[in-house]
SEVOVEX-153743 format. One record per residue (C-alpha): residue in one letter; x, y, z. Coordinates in steps of 0.05 Angstrom, whole numbers, plus 5000, padded with zeros to 4 digits. Example, Ala and Ser with C-alpha at 12.3 -4.5 7.8 and 13.67 -1.06 7.14 Angstrom:
+------+------+------+------+
: code :    u :    v :    w :
+------+------+------+------+
:    a : 5246 : 4910 : 5156 :
:    s : 5273 : 4979 : 5143 :
+------+------+------+------+
REM end
This chain:
+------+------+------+------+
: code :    u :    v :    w :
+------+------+------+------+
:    x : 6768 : 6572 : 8098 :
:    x : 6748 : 6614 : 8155 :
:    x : 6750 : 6678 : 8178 :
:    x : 6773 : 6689 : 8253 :
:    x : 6774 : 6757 : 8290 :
:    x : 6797 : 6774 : 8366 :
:    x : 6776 : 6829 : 8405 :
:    x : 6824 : 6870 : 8442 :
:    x : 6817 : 6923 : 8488 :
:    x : 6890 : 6966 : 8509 :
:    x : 6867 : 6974 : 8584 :
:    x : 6903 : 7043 : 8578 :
:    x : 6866 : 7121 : 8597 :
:    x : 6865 : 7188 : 8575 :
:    x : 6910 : 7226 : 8616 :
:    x : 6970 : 7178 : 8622 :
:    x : 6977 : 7195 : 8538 :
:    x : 6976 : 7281 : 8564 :
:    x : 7044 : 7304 : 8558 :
:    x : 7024 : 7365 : 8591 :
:    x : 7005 : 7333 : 8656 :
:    x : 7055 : 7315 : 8711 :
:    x : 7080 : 7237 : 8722 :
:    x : 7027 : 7246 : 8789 :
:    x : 6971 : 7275 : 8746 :
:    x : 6975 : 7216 : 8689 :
:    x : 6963 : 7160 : 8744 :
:    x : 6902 : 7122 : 8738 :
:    x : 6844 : 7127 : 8770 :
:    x : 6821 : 7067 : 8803 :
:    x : 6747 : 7084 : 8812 :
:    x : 6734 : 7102 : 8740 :
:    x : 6774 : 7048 : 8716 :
:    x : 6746 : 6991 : 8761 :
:    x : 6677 : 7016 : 8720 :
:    x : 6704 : 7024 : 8648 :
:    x : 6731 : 6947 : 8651 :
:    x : 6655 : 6922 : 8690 :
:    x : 6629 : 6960 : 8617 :
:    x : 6679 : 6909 : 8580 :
:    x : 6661 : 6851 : 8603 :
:    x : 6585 : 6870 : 8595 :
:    x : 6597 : 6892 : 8525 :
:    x : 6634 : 6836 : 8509 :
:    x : 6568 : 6784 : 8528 :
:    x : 6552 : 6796 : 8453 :
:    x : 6622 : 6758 : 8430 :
:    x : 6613 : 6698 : 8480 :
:    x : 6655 : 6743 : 8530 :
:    x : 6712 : 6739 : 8475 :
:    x : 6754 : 6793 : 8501 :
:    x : 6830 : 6795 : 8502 :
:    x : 6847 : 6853 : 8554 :
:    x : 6911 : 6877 : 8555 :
:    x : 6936 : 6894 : 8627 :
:    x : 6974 : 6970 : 8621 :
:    x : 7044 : 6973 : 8657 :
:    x : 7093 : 7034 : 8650 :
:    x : 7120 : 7079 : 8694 :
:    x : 7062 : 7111 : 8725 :
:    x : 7026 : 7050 : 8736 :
:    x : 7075 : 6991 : 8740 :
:    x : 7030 : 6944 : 8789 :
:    x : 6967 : 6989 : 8799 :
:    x : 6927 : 6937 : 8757 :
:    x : 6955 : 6872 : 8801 :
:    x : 6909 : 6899 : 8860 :
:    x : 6863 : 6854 : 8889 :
:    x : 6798 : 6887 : 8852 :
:    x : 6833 : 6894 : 8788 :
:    x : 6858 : 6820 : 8790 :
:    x : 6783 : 6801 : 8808 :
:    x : 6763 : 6828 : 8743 :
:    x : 6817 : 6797 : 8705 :
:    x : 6791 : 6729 : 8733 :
:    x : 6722 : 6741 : 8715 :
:    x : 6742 : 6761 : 8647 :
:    x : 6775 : 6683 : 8643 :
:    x : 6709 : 6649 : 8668 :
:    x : 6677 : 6682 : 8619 :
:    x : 6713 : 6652 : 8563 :
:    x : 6764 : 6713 : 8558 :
:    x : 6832 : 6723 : 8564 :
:    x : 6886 : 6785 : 8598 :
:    x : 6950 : 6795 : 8563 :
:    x : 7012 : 6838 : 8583 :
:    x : 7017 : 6906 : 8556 :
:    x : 7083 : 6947 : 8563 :
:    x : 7091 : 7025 : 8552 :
:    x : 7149 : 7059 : 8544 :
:    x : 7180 : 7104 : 8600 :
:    x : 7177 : 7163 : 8544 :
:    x : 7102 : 7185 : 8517 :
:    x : 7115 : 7170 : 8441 :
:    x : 7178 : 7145 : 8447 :
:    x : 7211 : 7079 : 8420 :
:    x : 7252 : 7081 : 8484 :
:    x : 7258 : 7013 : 8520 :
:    x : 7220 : 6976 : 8479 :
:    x : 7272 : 6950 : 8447 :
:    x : 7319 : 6959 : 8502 :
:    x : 7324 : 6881 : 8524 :
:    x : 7344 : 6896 : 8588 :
:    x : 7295 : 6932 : 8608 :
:    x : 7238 : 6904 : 8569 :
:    x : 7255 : 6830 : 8601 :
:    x : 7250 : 6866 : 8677 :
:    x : 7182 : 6901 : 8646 :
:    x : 7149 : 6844 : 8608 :
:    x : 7171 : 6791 : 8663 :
:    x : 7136 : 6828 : 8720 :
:    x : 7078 : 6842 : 8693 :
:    x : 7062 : 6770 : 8663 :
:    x : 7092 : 6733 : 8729 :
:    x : 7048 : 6780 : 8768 :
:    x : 6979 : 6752 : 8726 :
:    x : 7005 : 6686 : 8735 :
:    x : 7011 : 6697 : 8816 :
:    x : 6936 : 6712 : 8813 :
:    x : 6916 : 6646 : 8775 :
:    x : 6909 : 6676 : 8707 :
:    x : 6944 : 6647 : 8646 :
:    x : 6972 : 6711 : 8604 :
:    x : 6996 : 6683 : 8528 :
:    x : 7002 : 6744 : 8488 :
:    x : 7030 : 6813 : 8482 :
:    x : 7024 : 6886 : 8460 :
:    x : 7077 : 6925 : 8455 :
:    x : 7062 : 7006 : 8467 :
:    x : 7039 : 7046 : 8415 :
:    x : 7042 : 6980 : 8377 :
:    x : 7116 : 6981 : 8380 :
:    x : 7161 : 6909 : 8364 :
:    x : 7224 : 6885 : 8352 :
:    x : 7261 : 6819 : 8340 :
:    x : 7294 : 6833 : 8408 :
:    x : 7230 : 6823 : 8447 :
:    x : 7225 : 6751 : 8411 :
:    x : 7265 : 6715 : 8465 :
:    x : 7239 : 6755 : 8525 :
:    x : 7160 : 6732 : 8492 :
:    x : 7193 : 6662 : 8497 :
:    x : 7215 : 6661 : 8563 :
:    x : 7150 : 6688 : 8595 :
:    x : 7105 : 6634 : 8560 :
:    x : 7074 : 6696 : 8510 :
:    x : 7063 : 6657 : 8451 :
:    x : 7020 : 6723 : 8414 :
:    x : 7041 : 6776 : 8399 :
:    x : 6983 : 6837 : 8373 :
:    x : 7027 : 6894 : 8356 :
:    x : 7030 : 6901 : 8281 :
:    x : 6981 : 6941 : 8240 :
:    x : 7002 : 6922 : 8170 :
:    x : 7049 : 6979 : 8139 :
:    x : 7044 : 7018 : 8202 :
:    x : 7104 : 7073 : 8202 :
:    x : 7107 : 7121 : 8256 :
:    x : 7158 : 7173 : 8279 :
:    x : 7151 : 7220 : 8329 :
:    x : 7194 : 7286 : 8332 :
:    x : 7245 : 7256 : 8296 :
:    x : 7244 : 7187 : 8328 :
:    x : 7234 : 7113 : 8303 :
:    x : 7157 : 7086 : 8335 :
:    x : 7148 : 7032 : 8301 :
:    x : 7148 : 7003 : 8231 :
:    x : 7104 : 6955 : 8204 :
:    x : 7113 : 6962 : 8128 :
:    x : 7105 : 6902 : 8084 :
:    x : 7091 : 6857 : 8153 :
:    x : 7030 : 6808 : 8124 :
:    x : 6958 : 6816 : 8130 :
:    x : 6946 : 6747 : 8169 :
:    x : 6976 : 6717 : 8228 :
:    x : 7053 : 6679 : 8223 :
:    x : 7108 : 6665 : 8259 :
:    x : 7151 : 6717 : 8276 :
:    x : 7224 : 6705 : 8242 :
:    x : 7279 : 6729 : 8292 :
:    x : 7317 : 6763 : 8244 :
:    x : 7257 : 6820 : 8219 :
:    x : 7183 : 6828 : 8267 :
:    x : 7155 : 6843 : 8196 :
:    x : 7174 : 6778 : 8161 :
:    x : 7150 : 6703 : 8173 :
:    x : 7204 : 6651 : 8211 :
:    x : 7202 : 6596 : 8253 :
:    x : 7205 : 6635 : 8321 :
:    x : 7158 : 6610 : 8377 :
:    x : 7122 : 6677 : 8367 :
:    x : 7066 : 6685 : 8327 :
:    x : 7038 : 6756 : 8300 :
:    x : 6969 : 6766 : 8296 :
:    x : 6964 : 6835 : 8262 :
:    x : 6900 : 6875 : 8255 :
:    x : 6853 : 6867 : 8205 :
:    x : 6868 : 6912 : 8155 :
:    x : 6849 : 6931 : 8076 :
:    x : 6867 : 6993 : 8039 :
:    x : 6873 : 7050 : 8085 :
:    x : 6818 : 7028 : 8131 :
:    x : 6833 : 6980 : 8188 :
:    x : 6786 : 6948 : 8250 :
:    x : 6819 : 7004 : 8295 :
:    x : 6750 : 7020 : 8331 :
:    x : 6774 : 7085 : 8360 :
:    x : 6793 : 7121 : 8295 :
:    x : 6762 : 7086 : 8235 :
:    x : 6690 : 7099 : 8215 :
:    x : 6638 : 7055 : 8221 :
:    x : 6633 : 7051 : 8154 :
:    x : 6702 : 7033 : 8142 :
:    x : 6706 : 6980 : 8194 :
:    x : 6640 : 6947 : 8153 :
:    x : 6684 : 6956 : 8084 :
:    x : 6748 : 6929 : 8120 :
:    x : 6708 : 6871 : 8153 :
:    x : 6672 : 6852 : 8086 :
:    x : 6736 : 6860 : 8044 :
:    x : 6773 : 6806 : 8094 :
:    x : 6714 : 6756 : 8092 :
:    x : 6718 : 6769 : 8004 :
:    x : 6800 : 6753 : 8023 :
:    x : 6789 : 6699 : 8059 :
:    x : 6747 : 6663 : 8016 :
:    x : 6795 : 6677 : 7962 :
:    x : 6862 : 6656 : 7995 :
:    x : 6870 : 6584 : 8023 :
:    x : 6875 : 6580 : 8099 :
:    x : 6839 : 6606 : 8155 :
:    x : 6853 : 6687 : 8173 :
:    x : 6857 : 6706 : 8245 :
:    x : 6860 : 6785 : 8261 :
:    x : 6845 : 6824 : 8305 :
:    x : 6799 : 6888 : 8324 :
:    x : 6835 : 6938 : 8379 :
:    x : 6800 : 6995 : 8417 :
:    x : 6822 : 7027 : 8488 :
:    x : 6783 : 7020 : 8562 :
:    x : 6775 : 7102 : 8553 :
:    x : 6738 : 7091 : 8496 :
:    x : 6685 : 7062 : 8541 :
:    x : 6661 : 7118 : 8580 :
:    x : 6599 : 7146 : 8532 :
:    x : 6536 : 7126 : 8510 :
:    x : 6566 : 7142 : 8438 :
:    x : 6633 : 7102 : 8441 :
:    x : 6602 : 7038 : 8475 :
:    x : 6547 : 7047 : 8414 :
:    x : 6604 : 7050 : 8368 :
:    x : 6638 : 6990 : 8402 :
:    x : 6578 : 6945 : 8402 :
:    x : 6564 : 6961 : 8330 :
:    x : 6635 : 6944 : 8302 :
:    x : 6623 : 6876 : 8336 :
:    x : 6564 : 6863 : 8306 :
:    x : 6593 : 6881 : 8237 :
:    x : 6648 : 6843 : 8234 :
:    x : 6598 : 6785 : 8274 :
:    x : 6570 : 6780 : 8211 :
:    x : 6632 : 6762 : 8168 :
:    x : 6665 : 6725 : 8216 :
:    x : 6675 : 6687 : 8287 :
:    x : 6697 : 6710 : 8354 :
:    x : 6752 : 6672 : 8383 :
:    x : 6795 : 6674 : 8442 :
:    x : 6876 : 6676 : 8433 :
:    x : 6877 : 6607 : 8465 :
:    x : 6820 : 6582 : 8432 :
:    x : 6869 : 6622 : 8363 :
:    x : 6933 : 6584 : 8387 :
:    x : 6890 : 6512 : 8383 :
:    x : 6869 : 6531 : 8313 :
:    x : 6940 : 6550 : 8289 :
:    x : 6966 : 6485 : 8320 :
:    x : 6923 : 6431 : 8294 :
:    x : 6934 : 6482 : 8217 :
:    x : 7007 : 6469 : 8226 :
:    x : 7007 : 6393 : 8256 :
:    x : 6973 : 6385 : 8184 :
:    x : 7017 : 6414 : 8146 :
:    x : 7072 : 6372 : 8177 :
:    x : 7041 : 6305 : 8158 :
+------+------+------+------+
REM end
């Protein structure tokens, strides 16, 4: 059928992932990121402005990026045939914490996404932090009108000093609905998984796969989906600090253009439509 990629950018930055620095020292920097996102939105002219940015919240910055010139941005993003989703860290670096602490997650998740939605803008999907998920975030997706979620990197498995970060192993290689018993499995939750496009050991993780392997992993998905019956929508991830050199943005621009070449940009609502009229079919 047809082979469907989203672009998402983690609107996160360098320091706040330093361990060494002080809570003060990781805040953001509004200056340099005010710039980094205006070098989104230009970059992303080449996609139809089909950008999914996902607005950072944690500790250090829990409504930094609901100010007036950040929220400006987010708007101009949606005129431009983009989209902002809500993206929650957890109060630890590297650490599982209270991501699937419901309690918490709900007071996290909640202010962030009613915050867009007090500016105008119409947040439907999620990223968890450090692409961390769990069945208990199902409900709290539910509640706040996040119908996507972007977390899962197929077979993704990743402790930290002896703690659970997340685990994505045998979670399928094209979008489904998210079954409340197991994140990794399909079900009939109102949640649906788009993971990144992934094959082999190579996936369309911008920041650390080569731009050879994001042309093999592009070209072996378009070979998939012509195989398998369906349409395949995935999705390429890369950070807002990854914009902030001539030889990153390069990198950026040229990962679009491979995987333009195999595929179609879309936008997660313009993604939700195609799912929608897939499944009204397959109710007939």
């Amino acid at each position: 059928m047809s082979l469907y990629f989203i672009f998402t950018v983690d609107g996160d930055w360098d320091e706040y992932f330093s361990p060494k620095l002080s809570e003060a020292q990781r805040k953001p920097n509004k200056k340099t990121l005010l710039n980094l996102i205006k070098r989104e939105i230009n970059v992303a002219r080449s996609i139809n402005g089909k950008i999914l940015h996902f607005v950072h919240a944690s500790s250090v910055a829990r409504d930094f990026f609901l100010q007036p010139d950040f929220a400006a941005l987010w708007k101009k993003i949606e005129s431009h045939g983009g989209s902002v989703g809500v993206h929650c860290h957890s109060e630890g670096l590297y650490r599982e914490g209270c991501l699937c602490d419901p309690e918490k997650m709900e007071k996290a998740v909640s202010s962030l996404s009613e915050g867009l939605k007090r500016e105008g803008l119409t947040p439907i999907s999620y990223r968890g932090g450090y692409l961390t998920f769990c069945e208990k975030n199902i409900p709290i997706l539910e509640k706040n009108g996040l119908l996507f979620d972007f977390s899962c990197e197929p077979d993704r498995f990743l402790w930290h000093e002896g703690e659970l970060v997340c685990d994505w192993r045998g979670a399928p290689n094209n979008y489904y609905r998210v079954s409340y018993k197991d994140h990794r499995k399909p079900g009939k939750s109102n949640v649906i998984e788009v993971p990144l496009g992934k094959s082999e050991r190579n996936a369309l993780y911008i920041d650390t796969t080569s731009l050879k392997g994001l042309w093999n992993t592009a070209r072996a998905l378009a070979k998939r989906d012509k195989e398998e019956s369906g349409d395949m929508i995935v999705s390429i991830l890369t950070h807002t600090y990854e914009f902030s050199s001539f030889q990153k943005l390069f990198k950026i621009r040229s990962a679009l253009s491979i995987c333009k070449r195999y595929g179609t940009f879309i936008s997660d609502k313009e993604a939700l439509e195609i799912i929608n009229r897939t499944e009204g079919k397959q109710n007939i």
